[in-house]
C-alpha positions as CSV (number, residue, x, y, z in Angstrom):
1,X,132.4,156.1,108.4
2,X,135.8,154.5,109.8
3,X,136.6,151.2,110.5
4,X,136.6,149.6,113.6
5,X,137.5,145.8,114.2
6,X,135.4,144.0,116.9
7,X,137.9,141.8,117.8
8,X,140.7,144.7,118.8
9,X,140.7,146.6,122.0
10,X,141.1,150.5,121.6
11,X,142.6,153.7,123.2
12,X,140.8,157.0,124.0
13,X,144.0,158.2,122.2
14,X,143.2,156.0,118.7
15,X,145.5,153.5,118.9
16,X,144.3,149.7,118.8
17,X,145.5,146.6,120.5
18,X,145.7,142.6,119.4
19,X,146.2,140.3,121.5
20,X,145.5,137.7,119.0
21,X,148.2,137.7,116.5
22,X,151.1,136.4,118.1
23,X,150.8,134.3,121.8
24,X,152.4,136.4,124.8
25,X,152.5,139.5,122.3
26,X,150.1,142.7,121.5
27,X,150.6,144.4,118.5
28,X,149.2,147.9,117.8
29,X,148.8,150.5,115.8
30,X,146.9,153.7,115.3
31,X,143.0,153.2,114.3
32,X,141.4,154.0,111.1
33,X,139.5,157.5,112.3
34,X,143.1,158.5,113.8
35,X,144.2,157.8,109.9
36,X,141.6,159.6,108.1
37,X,141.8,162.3,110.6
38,X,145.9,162.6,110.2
39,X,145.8,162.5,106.0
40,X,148.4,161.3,104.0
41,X,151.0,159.7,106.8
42,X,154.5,160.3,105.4
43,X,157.1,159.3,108.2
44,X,156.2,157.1,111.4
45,X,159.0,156.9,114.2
46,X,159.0,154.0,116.0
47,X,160.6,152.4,119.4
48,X,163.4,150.6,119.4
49,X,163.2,146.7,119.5
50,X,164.2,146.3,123.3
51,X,162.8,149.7,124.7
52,X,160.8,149.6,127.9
53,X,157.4,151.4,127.3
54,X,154.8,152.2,129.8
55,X,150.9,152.6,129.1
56,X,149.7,156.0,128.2
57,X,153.7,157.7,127.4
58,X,154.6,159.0,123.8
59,X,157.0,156.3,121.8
60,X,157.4,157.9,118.7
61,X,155.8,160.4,116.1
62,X,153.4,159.7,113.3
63,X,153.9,162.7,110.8
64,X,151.6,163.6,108.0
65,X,151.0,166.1,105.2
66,X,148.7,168.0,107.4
67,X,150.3,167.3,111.1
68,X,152.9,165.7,113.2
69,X,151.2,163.7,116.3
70,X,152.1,161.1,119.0
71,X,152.2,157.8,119.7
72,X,151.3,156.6,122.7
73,X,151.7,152.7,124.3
74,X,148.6,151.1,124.7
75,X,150.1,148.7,127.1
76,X,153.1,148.7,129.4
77,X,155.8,146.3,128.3
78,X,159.1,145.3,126.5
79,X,159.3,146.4,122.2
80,X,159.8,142.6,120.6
81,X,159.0,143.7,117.0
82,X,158.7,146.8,114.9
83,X,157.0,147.3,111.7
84,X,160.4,148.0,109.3
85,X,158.0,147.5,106.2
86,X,156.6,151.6,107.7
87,X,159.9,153.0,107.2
88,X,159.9,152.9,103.2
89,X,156.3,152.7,103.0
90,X,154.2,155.0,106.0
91,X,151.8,155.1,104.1
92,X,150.3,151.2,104.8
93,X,148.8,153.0,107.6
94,X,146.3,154.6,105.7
95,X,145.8,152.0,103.4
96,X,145.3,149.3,106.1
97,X,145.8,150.8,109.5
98,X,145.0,147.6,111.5
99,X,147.1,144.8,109.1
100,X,150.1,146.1,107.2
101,X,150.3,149.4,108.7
102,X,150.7,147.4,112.4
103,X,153.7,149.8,114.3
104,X,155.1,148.1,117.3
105,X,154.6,144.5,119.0
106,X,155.3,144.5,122.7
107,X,155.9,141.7,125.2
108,X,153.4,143.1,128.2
109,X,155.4,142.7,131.8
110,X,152.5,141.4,133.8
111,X,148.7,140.9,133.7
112,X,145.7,141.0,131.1
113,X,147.0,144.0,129.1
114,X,143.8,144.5,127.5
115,X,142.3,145.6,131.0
116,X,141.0,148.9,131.1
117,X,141.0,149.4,127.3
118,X,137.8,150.1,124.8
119,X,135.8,148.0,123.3
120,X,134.3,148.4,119.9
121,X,131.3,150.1,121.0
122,X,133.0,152.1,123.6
123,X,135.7,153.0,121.1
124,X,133.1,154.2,118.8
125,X,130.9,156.2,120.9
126,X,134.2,158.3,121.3
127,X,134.7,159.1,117.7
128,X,131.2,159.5,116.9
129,X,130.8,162.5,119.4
130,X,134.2,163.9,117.4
């Protein structure tokens, strides 16, 4: 069984969202299940600090030993903050997907940017059915 924070908001797509750590900020990264699923993560490429993003459009590549996959922007919004720590060490993602391994902190243009996004218990009736 995965891990999954009731404080953070989620993505049908496995990526989670905290609105909490830094004011006028989310950070995010991809979810436990999306880490157990991917294996041993062994390059992550990120968005550059200063990138526009919109909600739902690939920003980079997460690529492990069994797969390479997307990443997608939870939110729509300006890149404030990237994880450098990920470009030695990918592999904080599997050993703590939702605090070291955090990817990308954007700046949201307008709005509650957690709107529309999963709850815990929504988030989890997705995986379970997986």
């Amino acid at each position: 069984m995965t891990d999954t924070p009731e404080n953070l908001r989620y993505t049908a797509e496995h990526e989670w969202v905290d609105a909490a750590v830094v004011p006028g900020r989310i950070r995010f990264g991809i979810t436990d299940f999306a880490q157990a699923a991917l294996g041993d993560i062994v390059y992550v490429s990120l968005p550059e600090v200063g990138s526009t993003v919109s909600a739902g459009t690939t920003i980079g590549e997460i690529e492990s030993t069994k797969s390479v996959s997307d990443l997608y922007a939870p939110v729509s919004g300006t890149v404030v903050a990237r994880n450098a720590a990920l470009e030695s060490s990918p592999d904080l993602i599997n050993s703590d997907p939702y605090g070291e391994g955090w990817m990308v902190e954007v700046e949201p243009t307008s709005g509650d940017p957690t709107d529309g996004l999963l709850d815990a218990v929504a988030y989890r009736a997705i995986t379970a059915s997986a």
